[in-house]
PLY file of the C-alpha trace (Angstrom):
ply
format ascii 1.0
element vertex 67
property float x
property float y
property float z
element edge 66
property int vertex1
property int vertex2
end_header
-28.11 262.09 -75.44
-31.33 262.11 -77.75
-32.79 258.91 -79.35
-31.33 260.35 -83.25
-28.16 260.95 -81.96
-27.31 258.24 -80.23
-28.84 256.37 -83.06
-26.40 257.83 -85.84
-23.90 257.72 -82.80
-23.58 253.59 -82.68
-24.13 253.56 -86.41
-20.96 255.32 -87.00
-19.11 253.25 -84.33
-19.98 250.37 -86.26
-18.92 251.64 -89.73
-22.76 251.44 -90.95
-23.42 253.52 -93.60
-27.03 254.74 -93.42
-28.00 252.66 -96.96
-26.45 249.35 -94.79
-28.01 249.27 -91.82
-31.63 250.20 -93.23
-30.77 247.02 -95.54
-29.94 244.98 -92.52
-33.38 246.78 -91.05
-35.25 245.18 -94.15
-35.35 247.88 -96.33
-34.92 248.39 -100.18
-33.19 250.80 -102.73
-33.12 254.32 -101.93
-35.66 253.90 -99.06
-33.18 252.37 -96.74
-30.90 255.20 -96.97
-34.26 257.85 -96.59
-35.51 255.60 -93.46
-32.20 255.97 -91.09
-31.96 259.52 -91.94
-34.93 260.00 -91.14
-34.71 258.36 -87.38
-31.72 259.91 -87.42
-32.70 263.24 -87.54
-35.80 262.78 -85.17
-38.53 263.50 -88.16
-39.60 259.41 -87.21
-39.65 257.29 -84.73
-38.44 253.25 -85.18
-41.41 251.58 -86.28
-41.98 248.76 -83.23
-42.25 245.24 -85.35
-38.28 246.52 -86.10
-37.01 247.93 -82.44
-35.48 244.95 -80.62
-33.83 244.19 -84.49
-32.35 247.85 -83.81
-32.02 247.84 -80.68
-29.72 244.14 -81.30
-27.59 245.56 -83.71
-26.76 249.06 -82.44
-26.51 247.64 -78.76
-29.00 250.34 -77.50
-31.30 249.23 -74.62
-35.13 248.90 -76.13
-36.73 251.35 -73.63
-34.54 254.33 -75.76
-36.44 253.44 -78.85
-39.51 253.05 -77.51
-39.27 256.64 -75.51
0 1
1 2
2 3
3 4
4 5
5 6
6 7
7 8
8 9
9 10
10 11
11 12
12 13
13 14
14 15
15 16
16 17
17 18
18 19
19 20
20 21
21 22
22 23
23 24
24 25
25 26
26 27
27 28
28 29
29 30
30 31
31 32
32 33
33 34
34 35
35 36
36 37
37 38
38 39
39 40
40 41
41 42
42 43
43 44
44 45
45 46
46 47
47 48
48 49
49 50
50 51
51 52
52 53
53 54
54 55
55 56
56 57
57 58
58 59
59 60
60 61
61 62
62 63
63 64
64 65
65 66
């Protein structure tokens, strides 16, 4: 499984909407929603300084994000 989809994968499994878990991530207003669709989709990658945060909540070993 890709990096996006396993990424919207656990989301969903976790009842996250996209808006909540870029909040959790750090992120603001309409940007938080914006940022996980775009990981989601594979158009960006998890910025680093936020991986292991991902990585924590989404159990998703570190070395996936990073790839």
């Amino acid at each position: 499984m890709k990096t996006p989809d396993l990424i919207r994968e656990r989301r969903l499994e976790r009842s996250f909407t996209q808006q909540r878990l870029g909040e959790i991530m750090g992120y603001t207003g309409n940007c938080a929603q914006v940022t996980v669709a775009t990981w989601e989709s594979g158009k960006s990658k998890v910025p680093r300084k936020k991986i292991k945060k991902l990585a924590e909540l989404l159990d998703i070993p570190v070395e996936l994000l990073i790839s």
